[in-house]
C-alpha positions in Angstrom: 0.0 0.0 0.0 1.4 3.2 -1.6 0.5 6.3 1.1 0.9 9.8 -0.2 1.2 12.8 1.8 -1.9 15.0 2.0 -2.1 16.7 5.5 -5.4 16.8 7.5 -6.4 16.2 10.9 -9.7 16.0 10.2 -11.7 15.0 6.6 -15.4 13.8 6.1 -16.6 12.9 2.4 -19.8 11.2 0.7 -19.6 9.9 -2.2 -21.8 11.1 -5.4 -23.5 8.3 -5.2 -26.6 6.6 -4.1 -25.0 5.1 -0.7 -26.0 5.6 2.8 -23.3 7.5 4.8 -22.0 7.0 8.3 -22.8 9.2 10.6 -25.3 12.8 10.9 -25.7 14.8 8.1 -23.4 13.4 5.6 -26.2 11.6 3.3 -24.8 11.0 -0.1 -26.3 12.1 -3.2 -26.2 11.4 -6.8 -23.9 13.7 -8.7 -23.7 13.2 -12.3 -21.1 15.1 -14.4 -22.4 18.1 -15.8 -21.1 19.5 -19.2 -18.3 21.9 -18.1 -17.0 24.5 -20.6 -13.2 24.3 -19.5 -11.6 21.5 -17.0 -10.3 24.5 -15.1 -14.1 25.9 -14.2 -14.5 22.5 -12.5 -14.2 22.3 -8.6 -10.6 20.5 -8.4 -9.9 20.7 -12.0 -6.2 20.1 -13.0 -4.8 24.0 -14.4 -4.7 24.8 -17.7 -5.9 20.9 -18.8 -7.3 20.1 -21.9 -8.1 16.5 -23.7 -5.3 17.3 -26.7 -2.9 18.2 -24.0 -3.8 15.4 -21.6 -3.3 13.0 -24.3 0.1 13.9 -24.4 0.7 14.2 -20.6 1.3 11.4 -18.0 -1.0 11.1 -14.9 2.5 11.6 -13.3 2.8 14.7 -15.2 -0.6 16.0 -14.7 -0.3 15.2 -10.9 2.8 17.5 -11.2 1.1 20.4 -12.6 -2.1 20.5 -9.7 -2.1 22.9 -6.7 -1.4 21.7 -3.6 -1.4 23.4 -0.5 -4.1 24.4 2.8 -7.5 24.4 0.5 -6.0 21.2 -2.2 -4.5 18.7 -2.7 -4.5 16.3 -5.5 -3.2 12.0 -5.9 -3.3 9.2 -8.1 -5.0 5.7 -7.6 -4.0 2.9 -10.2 -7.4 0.9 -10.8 -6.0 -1.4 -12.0 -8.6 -1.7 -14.5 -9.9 -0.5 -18.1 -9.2 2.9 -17.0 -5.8 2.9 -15.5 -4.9 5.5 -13.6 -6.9 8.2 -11.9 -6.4 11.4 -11.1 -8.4 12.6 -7.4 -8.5 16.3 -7.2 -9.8 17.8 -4.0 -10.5 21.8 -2.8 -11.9 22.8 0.5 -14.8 25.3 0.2 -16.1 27.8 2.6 -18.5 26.9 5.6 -22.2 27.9 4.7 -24.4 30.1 7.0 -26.1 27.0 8.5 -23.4 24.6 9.4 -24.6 21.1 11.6 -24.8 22.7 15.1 -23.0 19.7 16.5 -20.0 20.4 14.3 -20.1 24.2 14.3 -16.8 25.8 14.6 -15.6 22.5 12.9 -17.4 22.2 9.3 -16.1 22.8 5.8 -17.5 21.5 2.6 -14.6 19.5 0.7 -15.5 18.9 -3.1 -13.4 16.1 -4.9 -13.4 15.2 -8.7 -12.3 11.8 -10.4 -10.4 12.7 -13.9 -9.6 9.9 -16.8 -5.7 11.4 -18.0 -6.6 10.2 -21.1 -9.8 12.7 -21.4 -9.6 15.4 -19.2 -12.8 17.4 -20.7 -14.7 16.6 -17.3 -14.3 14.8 -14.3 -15.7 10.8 -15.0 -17.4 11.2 -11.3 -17.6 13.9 -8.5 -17.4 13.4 -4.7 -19.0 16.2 -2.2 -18.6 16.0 1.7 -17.5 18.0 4.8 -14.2 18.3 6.3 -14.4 18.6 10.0 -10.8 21.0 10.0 -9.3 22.9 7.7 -5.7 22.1 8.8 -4.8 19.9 6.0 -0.6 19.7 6.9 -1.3 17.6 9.9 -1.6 14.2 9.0 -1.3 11.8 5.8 -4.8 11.6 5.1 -5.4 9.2 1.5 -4.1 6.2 1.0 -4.3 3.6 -1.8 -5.1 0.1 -1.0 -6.7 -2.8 -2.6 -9.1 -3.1 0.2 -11.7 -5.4 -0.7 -9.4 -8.0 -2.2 -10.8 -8.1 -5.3 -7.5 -7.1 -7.6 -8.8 -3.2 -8.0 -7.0 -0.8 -6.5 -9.5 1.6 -4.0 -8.7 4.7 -1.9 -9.6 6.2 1.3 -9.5 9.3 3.4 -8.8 10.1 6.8 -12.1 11.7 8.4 -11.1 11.9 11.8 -8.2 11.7 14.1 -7.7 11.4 18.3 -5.4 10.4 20.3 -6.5 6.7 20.4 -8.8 6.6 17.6 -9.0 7.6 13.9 -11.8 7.0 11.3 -11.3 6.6 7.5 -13.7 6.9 4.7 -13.3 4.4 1.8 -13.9 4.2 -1.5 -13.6 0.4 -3.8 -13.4 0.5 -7.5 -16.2 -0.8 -9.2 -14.8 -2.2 -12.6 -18.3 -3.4 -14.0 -19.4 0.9 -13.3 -15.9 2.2 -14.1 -16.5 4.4 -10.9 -15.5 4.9 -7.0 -17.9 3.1 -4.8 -18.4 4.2 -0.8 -18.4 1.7 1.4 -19.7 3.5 4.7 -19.0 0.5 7.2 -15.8 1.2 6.9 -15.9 4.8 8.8 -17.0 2.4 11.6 -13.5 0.9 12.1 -10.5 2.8 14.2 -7.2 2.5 12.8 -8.3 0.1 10.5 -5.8 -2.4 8.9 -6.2 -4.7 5.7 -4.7 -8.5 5.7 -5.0 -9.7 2.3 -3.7 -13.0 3.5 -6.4 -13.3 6.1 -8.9 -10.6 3.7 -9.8 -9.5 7.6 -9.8 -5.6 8.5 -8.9 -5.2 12.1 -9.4 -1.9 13.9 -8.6 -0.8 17.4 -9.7 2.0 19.5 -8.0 2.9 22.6 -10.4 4.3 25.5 -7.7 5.3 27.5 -3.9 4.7 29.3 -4.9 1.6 31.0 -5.0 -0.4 28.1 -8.7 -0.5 27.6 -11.0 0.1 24.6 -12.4 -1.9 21.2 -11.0 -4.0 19.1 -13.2 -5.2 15.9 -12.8 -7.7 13.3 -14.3 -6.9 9.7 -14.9 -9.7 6.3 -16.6 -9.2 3.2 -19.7 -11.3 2.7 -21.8 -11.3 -0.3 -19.8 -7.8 -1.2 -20.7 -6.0 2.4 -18.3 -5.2 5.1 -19.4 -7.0 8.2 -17.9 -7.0 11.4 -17.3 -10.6 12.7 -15.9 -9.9 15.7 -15.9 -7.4 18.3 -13.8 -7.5 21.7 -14.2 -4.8 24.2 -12.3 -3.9 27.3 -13.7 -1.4 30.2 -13.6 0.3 33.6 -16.1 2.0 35.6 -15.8 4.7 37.6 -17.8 4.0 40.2 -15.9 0.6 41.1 -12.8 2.1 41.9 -10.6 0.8 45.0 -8.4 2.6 47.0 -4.8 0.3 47.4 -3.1 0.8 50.8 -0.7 2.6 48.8 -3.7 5.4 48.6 -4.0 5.2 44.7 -7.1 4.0 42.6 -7.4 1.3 40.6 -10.3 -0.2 39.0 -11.4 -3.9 38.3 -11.8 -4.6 34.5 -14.6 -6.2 32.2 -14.3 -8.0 29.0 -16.7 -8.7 26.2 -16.6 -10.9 23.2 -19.0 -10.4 20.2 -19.0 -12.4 17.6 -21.6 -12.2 14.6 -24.4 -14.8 14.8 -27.5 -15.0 12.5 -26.5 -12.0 10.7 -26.0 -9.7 13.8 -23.4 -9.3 16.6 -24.6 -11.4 19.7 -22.1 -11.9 23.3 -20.2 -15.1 23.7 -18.1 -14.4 26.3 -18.0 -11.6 29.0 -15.5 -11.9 32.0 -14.9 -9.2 35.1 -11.0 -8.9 36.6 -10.1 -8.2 39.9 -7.6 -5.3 39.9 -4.5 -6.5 39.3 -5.7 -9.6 37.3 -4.0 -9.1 33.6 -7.2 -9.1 30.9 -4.6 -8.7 28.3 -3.7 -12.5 28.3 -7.6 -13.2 27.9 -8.2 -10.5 25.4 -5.2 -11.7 23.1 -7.1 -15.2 22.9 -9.6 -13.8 21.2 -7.6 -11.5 18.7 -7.4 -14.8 16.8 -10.8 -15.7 14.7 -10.1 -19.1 15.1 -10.6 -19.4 18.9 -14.2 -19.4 20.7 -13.0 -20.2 24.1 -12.3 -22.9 26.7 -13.9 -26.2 26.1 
């Protein structure tokens, strides 16, 4: 997996297409190319770009020639299919006068275009979302990744970043529709990490310094992301115990969740005495293969 610098801390975008989205407020629509009199009108279009001069220019070349810096940023992604490579283009617009309250000092639309080098009259698809900053020099937010194991190559974006968590948004490559498909489940996994050897996705969310929080476990069936496992560590406050060394520490719980009948259902839950190590018993069940003691 190539990743490209990008910078962002924080980036939320829904795909011009009819998907549902994770999450308020970012409900995808269906975008269809409209007619534009010069690439460079376009929201994202490459400078000075034309089809005779695209024809003659690399994707490398024409990635060379986009503006990148605090409002855009531009990457490739290598299909792998009919079309080759891509060219993403993406600009940060300004926050309307009625942003989500929720997200108020946080919201900026982000507008990203999908270009064909070899005809660069009009973006092939258009992408519309909100970024939740508009620091972009923070973090590597895209990356490319075959992550639905199918032999495509698909992209995603960072949409959100903490100090124990981070959410992605992901778009597969639909060969059949020669476009970017979103797959929403994704945004639900934290630091999330493709096996192609396994074709598992694991994520893992940190709650806080003592080790706790969730770990999940996601496959493909039937071409949807499902989680198939879910393992989750806590404290509560309220159960704290004062050691005779006059510091608190907290007894631990554990739950397993594995999917069952086509929904996530508890196999196993266990509560630790402070002190006792849950790590050891969590571990167990960071393999797929194990359902417990017999």
């Amino acid at each position: 997996m190539e990743i490209k610098k990008m910078g962002a801390v924080v980036l939320a975008a829904a795909l011009a297409l009819p998907l549902s989205a994770c999450g308020g407020g970012r409900e995808v629509q269906d975008v269809s190319p409209e007619p534009s009199t010069a690439p460079s009108a376009a929201v994202g279009a490459p400078l000075e770009a034309t089809p005779s001069e695209s024809a003659q220019s690399t994707p490398e070349e024409l990635l060379a020639g986009q503006t990148v810096d605090d409002t855009h940023d531009a990457f490739l992604v290598d299909t792998g299919g009919t079309l080759g490579t891509l060219l993403v283009t993406a600009e940060l617009g300004e926050r309307g006068p009625n942003p989500n309250p929720e997200w108020e000092s946080w919201e900026y639309p982000v507008y990203l275009s999908i270009w064909n080098p070899a005809d660069m009259g009009q973006p092939i698809q258009k992408l519309e979302g909100t970024a939740w900053d508009v620091d972009w020099n923070a973090y590597d937010r895209h990356e490319e990744l075959d992550a639905n194991f199918d032999g495509y190559m698909d992209f995603s974006l960072l949409c959100s970043m903490g100090n124990g968590a981070s959410s992605w948004y992901l778009w597969v490559w639909d060969e059949g529709a020669r476009q970017f498909v979103e797959v929403p489940e994704y945004r639900e996994i934290s630091l999330p990490r493709c096996n192609p050897e396994t074709e598992v996705i694991d994520g893992w969310a940190r709650s806080s310094g003592a080790g706790d929080g969730v770990t999940t476990f996601h496959r493909w069936e039937d071409g949807r992301l499902v989680c198939v496992r879910r393992i989750e560590t806590w404290w509560e406050l309220d159960e704290e115990v004062r050691t005779e060394e006059e510091t608190t520490v907290h007894p631990m719980h554990l739950k397993v969740e594995d999917r069952v009948g086509g929904k996530l259902t508890q196999v196993y839950y266990q509560y630790f005495s402070p002190g006792e190590d849950f790590l050891l018993e969590q571990e167990k069940w960071e393999n797929l293969d194990y359902h417990g003691e017999e």
